[in-house]
C-alpha positions in Angstrom: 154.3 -168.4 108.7 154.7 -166.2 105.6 151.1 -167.3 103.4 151.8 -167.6 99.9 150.1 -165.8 97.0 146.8 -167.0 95.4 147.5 -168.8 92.3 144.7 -168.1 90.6 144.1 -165.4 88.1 141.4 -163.1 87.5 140.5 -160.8 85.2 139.4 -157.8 87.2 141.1 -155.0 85.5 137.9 -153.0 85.1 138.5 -150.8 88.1 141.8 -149.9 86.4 141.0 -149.6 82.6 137.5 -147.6 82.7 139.0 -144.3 84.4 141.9 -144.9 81.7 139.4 -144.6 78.8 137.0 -142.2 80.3 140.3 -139.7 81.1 141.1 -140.4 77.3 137.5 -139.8 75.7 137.3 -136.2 76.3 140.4 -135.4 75.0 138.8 -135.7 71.7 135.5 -133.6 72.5 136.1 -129.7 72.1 135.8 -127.7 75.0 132.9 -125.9 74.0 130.6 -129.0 74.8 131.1 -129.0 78.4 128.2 -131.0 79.2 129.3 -134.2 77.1 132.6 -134.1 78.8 130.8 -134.0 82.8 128.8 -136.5 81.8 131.7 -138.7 80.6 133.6 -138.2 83.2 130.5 -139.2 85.4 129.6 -142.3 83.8 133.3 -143.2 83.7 133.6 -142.7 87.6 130.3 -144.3 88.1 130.7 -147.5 86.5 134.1 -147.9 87.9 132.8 -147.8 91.3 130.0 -150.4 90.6 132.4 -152.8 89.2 134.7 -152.0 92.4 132.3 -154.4 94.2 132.8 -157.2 92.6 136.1 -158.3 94.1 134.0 -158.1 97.7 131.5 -160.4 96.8 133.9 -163.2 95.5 136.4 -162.3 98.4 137.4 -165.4 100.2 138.1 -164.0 103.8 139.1 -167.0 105.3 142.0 -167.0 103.6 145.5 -164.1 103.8 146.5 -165.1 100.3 146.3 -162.0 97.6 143.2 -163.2 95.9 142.5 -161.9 91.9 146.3 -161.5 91.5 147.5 -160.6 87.9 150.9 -159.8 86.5 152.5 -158.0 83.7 156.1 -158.4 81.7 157.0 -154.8 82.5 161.4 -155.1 83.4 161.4 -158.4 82.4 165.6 -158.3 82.1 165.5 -156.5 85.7 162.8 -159.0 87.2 160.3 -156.8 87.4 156.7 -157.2 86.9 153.3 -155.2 87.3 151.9 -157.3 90.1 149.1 -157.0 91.7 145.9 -158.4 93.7 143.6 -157.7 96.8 143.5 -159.0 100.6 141.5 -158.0 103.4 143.6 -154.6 103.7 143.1 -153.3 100.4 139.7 -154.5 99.8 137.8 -151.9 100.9 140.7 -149.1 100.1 140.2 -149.1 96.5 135.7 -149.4 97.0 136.5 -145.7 98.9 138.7 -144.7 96.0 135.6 -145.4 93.4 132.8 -144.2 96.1 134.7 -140.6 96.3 135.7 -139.7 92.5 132.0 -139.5 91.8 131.4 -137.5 94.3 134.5 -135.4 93.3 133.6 -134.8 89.8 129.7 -133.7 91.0 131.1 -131.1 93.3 133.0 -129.7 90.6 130.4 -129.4 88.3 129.3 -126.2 88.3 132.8 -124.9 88.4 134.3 -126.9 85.8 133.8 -124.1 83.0 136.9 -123.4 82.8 138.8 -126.2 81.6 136.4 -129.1 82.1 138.0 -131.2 80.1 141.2 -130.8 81.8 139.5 -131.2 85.1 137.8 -134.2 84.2 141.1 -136.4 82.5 143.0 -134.9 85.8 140.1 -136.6 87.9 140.4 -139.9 86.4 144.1 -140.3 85.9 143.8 -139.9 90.0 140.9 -142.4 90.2 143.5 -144.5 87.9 146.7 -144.4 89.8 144.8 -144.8 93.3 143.0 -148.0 92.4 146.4 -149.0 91.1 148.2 -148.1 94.5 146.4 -150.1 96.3 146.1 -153.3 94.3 149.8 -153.5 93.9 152.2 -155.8 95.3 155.1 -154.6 94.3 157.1 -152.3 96.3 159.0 -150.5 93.4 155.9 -149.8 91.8 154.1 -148.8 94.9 157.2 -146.2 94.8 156.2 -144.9 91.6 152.7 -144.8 91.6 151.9 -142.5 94.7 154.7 -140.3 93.3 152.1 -139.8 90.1 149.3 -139.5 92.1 151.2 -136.0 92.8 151.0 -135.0 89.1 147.2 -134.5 89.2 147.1 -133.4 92.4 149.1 -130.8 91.6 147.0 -129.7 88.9 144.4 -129.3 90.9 145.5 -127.4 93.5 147.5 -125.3 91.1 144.8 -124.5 88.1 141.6 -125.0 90.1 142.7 -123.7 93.9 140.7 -120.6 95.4 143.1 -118.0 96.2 146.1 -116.4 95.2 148.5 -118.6 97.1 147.5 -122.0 95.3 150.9 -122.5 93.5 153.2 -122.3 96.5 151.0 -124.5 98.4 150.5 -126.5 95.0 154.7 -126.4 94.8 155.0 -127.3 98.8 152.5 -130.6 98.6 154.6 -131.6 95.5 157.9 -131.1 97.1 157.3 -132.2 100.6 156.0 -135.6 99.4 158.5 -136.0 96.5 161.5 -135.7 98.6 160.7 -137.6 101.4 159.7 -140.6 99.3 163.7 -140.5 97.6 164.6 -142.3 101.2 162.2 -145.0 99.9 163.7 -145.5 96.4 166.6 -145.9 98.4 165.6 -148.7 100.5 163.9 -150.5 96.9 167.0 -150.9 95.4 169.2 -152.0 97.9 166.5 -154.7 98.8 166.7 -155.2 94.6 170.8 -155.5 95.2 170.0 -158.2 97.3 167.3 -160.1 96.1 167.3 -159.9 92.6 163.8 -159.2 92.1 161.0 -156.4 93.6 158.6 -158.9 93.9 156.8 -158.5 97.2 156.4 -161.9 97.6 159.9 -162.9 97.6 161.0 -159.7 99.8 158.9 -161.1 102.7 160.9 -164.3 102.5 164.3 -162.8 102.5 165.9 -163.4 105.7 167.8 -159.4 106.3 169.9 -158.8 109.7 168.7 -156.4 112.4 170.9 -153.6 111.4 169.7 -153.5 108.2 166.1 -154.1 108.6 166.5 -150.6 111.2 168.5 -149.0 107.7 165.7 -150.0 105.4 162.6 -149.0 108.1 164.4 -145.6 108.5 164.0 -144.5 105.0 160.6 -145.9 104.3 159.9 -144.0 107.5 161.1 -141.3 106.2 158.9 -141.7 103.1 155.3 -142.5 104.7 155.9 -140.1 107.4 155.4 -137.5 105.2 152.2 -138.6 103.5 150.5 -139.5 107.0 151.6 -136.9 107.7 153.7 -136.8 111.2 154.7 -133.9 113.1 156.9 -132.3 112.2 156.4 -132.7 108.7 152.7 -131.9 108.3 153.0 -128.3 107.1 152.1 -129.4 103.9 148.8 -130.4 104.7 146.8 -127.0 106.0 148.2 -125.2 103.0 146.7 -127.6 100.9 143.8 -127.8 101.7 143.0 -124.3 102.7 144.0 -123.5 98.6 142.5 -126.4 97.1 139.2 -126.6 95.7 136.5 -128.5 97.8 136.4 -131.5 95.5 140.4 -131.5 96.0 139.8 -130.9 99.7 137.8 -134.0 99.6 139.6 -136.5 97.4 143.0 -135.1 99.5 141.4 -136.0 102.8 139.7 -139.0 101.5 142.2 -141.4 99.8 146.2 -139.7 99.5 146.3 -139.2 103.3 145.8 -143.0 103.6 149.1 -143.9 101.6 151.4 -143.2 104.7 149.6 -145.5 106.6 148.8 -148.0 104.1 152.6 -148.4 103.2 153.6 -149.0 106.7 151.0 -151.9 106.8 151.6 -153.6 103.2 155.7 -152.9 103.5 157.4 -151.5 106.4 155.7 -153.7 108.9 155.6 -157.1 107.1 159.2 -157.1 105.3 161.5 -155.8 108.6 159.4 -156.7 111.9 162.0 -156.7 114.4 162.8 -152.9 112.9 159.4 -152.6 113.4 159.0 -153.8 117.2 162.4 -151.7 118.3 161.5 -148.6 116.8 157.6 -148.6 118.5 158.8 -145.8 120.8 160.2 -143.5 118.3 156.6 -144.0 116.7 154.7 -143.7 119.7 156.3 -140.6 121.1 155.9 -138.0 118.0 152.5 -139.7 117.5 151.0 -138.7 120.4 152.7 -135.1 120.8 151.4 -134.8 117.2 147.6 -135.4 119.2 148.1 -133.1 121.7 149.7 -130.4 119.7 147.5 -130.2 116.8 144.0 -130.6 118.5 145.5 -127.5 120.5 146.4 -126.0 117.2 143.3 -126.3 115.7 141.4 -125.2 118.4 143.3 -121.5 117.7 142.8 -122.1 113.9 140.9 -119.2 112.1 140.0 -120.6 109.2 137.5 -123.7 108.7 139.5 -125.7 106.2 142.3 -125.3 109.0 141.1 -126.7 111.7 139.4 -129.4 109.2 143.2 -129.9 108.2 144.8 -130.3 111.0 141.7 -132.2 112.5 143.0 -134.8 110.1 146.5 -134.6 111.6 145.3 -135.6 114.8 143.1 -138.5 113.8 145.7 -140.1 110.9 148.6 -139.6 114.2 145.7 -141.5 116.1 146.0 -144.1 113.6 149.9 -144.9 113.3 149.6 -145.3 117.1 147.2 -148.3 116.4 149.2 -149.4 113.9 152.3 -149.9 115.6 150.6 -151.3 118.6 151.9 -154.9 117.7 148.7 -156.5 118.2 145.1 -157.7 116.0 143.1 -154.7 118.2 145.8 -152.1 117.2 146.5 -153.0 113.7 142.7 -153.9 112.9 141.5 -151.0 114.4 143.8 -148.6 113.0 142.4 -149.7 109.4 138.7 -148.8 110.5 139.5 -145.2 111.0 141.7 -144.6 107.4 138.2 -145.7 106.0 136.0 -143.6 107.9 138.6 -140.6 107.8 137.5 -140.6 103.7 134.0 -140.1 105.0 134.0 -138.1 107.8 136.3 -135.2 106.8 135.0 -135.2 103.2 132.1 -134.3 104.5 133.1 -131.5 106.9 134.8 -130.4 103.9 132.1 -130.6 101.5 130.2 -128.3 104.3 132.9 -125.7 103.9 132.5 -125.5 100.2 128.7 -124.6 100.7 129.2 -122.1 103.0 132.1 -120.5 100.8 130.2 -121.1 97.6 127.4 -118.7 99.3 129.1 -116.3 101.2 133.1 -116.3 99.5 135.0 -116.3 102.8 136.2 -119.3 105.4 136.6 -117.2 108.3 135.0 -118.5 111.6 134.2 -115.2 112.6 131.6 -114.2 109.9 129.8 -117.2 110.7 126.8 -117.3 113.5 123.1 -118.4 113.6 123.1 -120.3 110.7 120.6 -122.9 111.9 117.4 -120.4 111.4 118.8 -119.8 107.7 120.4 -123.0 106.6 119.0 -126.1 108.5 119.3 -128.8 106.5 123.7 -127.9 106.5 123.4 -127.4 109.8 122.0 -130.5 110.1 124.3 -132.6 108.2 126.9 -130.1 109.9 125.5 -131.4 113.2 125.8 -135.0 111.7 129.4 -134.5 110.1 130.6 -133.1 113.3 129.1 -136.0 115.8 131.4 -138.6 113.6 134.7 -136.0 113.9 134.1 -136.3 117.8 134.3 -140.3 117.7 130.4 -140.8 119.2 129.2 -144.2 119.6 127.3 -144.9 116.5 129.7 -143.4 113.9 131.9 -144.7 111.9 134.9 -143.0 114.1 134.3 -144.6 117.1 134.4 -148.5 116.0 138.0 -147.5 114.6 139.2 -145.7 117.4 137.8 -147.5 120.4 140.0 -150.7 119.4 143.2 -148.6 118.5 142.9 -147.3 122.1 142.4 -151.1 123.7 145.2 -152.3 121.7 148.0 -149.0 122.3 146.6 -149.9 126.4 148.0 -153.6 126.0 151.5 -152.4 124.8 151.4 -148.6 126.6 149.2 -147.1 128.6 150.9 -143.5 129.3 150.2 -143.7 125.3 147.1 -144.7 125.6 145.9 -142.5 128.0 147.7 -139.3 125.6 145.6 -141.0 123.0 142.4 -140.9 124.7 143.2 -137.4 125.8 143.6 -135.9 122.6 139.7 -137.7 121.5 138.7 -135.5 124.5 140.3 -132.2 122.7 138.9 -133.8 119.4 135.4 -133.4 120.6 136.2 -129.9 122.2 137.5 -128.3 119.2 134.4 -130.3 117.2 131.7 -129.2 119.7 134.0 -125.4 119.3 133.6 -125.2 115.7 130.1 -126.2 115.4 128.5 -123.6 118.1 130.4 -120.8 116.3 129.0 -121.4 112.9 125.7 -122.5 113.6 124.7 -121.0 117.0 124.3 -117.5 118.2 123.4 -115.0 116.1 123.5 -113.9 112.6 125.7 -111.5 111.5 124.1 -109.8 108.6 127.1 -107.0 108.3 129.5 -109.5 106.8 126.7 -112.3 105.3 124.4 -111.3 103.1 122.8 -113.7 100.9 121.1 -116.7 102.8 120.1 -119.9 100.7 120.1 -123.4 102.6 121.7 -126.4 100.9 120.1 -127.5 97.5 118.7 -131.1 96.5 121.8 -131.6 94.4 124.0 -130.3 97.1 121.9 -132.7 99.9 122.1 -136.1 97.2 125.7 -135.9 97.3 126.1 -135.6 101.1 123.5 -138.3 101.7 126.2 -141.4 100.7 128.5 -139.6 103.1 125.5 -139.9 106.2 124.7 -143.6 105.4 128.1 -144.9 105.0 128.9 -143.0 108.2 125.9 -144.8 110.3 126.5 -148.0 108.6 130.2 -148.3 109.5 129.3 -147.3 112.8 126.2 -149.4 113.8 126.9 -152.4 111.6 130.6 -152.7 111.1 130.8 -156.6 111.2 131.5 -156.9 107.6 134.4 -155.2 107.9 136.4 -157.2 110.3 135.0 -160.3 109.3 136.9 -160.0 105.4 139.9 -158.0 107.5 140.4 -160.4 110.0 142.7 -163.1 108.6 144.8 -160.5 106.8 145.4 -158.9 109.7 146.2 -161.8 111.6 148.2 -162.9 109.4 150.3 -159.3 109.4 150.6 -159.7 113.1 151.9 -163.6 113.2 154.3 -163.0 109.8 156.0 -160.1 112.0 155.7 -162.0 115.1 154.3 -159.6 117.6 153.9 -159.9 121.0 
């Protein structure tokens, strides 16, 4: 039975209004005094993501109800209202937006010369919209807020990317996730047409006939499909990141790739679960040919950002397998590895940036025998790269070892495709590693040799711990997940 929302209201806007007024601040500080700007910016991002914690530590988990909910007058003569609060899903979504802007403004620092204070207001405008994204409850809203999450991405890849190719993969990130998300605005105002309202809360009640539940999950599918992203639509994603800037790399990897997924559990799954249950084979099939075919792909990848890239294609596939595995192991599980995909990655990522910041190419084939000149990145490579490969003790193995116990119950010939493709994951992982940091050095194409700094070792040292600590003591994750999930999986009455 459908819970219904907390009645309670709580001021907790804080998460939402400090990147607002830290984004605006700078505007008025000339660009000359770059320092005052990063160190608004920083502050801004900081406190933001020690107020994020509050909601966690007056989280009820025993109960599904949207807890901290608040509402705003926006289309009052349309019905409809900002809306928003926090369950067990979202909780510890918007504490990974807050831990990784931070991080994302730090990495930047030295190259934020060159319009700083653009780079800082595009930063927290993100941080902004994010937070908002996944404290909102309703779905027109969550239409329109992860199409302006696009706005600053776009700027980023586009002003701060690395190469001459930034603005067409800028262009094809910005298209590719614009157009498919029109299918969705589709499907938000039909369910309007019907309802009367977009209030989320009323949507799940709404009793809609099998045909058009399979209407409505088609274009929403057609819409988080992208962002995951699914084969074949995943293009977008390697360009990307291979242009971006590593603090783009990382914030890209760490929170927008999670809005595919997180849609199909706040929306798609909740408001037409017999679409849902019918349409698990057309999920499952692409899913797992996207696992097989892009840990293949990446093992033939060239460039380290690549096979980063599409790395994350075969995990975030991984994921919508759990997902729509109709069952507490498979949903739960699936939600461990969206939050330890913003660390693990991020990470890898943030390794890339060293090496390029030293030695100005990504190629895998100038690399060699960097552990007798850089052993503390080889070491937190080493690290980074024992989490990509799922290994007990990591943050990526308490996610995926329940996705692949809950897509057994419902399929094991998926299941089994599943597990192989972990098996290519730690080939590729194992790959990539020995290439870079084995062997011998190649002097003729490297030439300047300095290991990772104490600045550049601070900021992958959250990545490490939060890493371990997911992976050797995730209990408090399920335990304020738990009844949300359960909730999902009784409200859609899977089997």
């Amino acid at each position: 039975m459908l819970e219904h929302f907390c009645e309670c209201y709580s001021d907790l806007s804080g998460p939402i209004l400090c990147p607002v007024l830290g984004s605006i601040t700078p505007l008025f500080i000339p660009n000359s005094r770059i320092r005052p700007i990063r160190l608004i910016g920083l502050c801004a991002s900081l406190i933001t993501f020690f107020y994020s914690p509050v909601p966690r530590i007056q989280f009820d988990p025993s109960t599904a109800k949207s807890q901290f909910v608040e509402s705003l007058r926006w289309l009052p003569y349309e019905n409809i209202h900002f809306f928003w609060g926090i369950d067990g899903i979202s909780l510890f979504f918007v504490i990974l937006t807050t831990f990784l802007i931070p991080i994302c403004i730090s990495v930047g620092w030295s190259g934020m010369r060159s319009y700083g204070k653009e780079y800082i207001t595009a930063s927290l405008i993100r941080e902004f919209l994010m937070i908002a994204v996944f404290r909102m409850l309703d779905p027109l809203l969550f239409y329109v807020l992860p199409e302006s999450v696009l706005i600053p991405m776009f700027i980023i890849i586009g002003v701060w990317g690395s190469r001459q190719r930034k603005i067409k993969a800028a262009y094809q990130f910005f298209l590719y996730t614009l157009l498919g998300s029109v299918f969705m605005l589709l499907a938000i105002l039909l369910i309007l047409l019907q309802t009367g309202t977009t209030d989320l809360q009323i949507s799940l009640t709404t009793e809609l006939s099998e045909r058009r539940q399979i209407f409505l999950w088609i274009a929403s599918f057609a819409s988080f499909a992208v962002k995951v992203p699914m084969v074949p639509v995943h293009i977008w994603l390697p360009e990307a990141h291979v242009e971006a800037p590593t603090a783009g790399s990382v914030i890209l990897a760490g929170i927008p790739l999670k809005l595919g997924t997180y849609g199909f559990l706040r929306f798609s799954i909740p408001m037409f679960p017999e679409a849902t249950l019918s349409s698990t084979p057309f999920i499952y099939t692409p899913s797992a040919i996207a696992i097989i075919y892009t840990s293949l792909t990446t093992s033939r990848q060239i460039d380290l950002k690549k096979i980063i890239a599409y790395s994350s294609v075969a995990h975030m596939n991984l994921v919508t397998i759990g997902m729509f595995s109709p069952n507490i192991q498979g949903i739960g599980g699936s939600i461990l590895p969206k939050l330890s995909h913003g660390l693990v990655p991020s990470a890898l990522f943030l390794c890339v940036g060293v090496l390029y910041d030293r030695h100005k190419t990504r190629l895998v084939r100038y690399y060699g025998g960097l552990v007798s000149t850089m052993p503390n990145l080889s070491t937190i490579f080493f690290s980074s790269t024992l989490a990509n490969m799922s290994s007990p003790g990591t943050s990526s193995f308490i996610g995926e070892f329940p996705i692949s116990v809950g897509a057994f119950q419902r399929n094991s010939l998926v299941a089994t495709l599943a597990a192989l493709g972990m098996i290519l994951g730690a080939a590729y992982s194992l790959w990539l590693y020995n290439r870079v940091v084995s062997g011998n050095l190649k002097p003729d194409f490297l030439h300047k040799f300095s290991d990772s700094n104490v600045r550049e070792v601070s900021i992958f040292i959250p990545f490490l711990v939060g890493v371990v600590r997911m992976g050797v003591h995730p209990k408090v994750f399920p335990d304020r997940m738990h009844t949300s999930v359960s909730n999902l999986v009784q409200h859609g009455k899977f089997h």
